[in-house]
C-alpha positions in Angstrom: -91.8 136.1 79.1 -89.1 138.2 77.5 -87.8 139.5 74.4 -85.2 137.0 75.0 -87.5 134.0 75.3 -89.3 135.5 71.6 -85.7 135.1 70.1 -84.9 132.2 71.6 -87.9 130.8 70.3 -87.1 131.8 66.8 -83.5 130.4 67.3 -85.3 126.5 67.7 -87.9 127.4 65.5 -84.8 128.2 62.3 -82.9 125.4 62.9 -80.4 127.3 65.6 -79.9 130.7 63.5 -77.7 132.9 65.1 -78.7 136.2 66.5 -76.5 137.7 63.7 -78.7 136.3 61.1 -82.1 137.4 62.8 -80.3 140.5 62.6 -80.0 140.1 58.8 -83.4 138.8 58.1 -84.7 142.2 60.3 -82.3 144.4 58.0 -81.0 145.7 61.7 -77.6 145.9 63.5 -76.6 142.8 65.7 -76.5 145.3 68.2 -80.0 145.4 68.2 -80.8 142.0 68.8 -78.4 142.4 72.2 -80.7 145.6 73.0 -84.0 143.5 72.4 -82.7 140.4 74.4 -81.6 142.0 77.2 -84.5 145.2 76.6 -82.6 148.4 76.6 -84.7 148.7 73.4 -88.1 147.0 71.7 -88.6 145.3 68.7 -90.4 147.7 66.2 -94.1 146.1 65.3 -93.2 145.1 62.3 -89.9 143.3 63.4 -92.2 141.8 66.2 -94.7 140.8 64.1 -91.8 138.9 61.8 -90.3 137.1 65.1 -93.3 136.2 65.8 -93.9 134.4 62.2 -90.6 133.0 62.8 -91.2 131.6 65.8 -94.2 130.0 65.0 -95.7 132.7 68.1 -99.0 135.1 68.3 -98.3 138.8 67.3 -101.2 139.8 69.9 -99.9 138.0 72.7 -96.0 139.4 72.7 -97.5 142.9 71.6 -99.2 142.9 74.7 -96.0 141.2 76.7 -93.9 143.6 75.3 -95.8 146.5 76.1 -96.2 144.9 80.0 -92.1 145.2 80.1 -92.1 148.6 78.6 -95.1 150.1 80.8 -93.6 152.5 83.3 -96.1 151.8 86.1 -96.8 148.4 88.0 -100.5 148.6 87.2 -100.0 149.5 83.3 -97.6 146.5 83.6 -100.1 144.2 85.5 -103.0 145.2 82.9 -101.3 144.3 79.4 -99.9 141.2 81.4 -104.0 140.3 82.3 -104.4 140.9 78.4 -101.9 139.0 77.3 -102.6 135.5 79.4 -105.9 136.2 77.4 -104.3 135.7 73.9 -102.3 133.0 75.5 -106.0 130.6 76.5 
């Protein structure tokens, strides 16, 4: 899972919103969603936690996914992706 899959998620979730108007409802730059869907840069909590409400998703589970994609090392990677399959069960 990506950050690109989370705003895709609250694309179908709104009816086909446009990134531009995530953007809006985030009080953020368009740019920024480009930078979160392709992850130069991370959603803040707070914006991940409203994506998340959004798209109908669990806060816990993309914190941890999002952290797995940030984590510099394969094995800090592999660890928050082992505690994120268990917010996903």
């Amino acid at each position: 899972q990506t950050c690109a899959d989370l705003l895709d998620a609250v694309k179908a979730n709104k009816n086909g919103c446009s990134d531009y108007q995530i953007a809006k409802w985030l009080g953020v730059g368009s740019a920024y969603i480009c930078d979160y869907r392709h992850e130069r840069r991370f959603p803040t909590k707070p914006h991940l936690i409203d994506l998340c409400e959004w798209a109908d998703e669990d806060p816990a589970y993309w914190l941890f996914i999002l952290e797995a994609r940030k984590a510099k090392t394969a094995r800090v990677a592999a660890k928050m992706e082992r505690v994120a399959q268990r917010y996903a069960s």
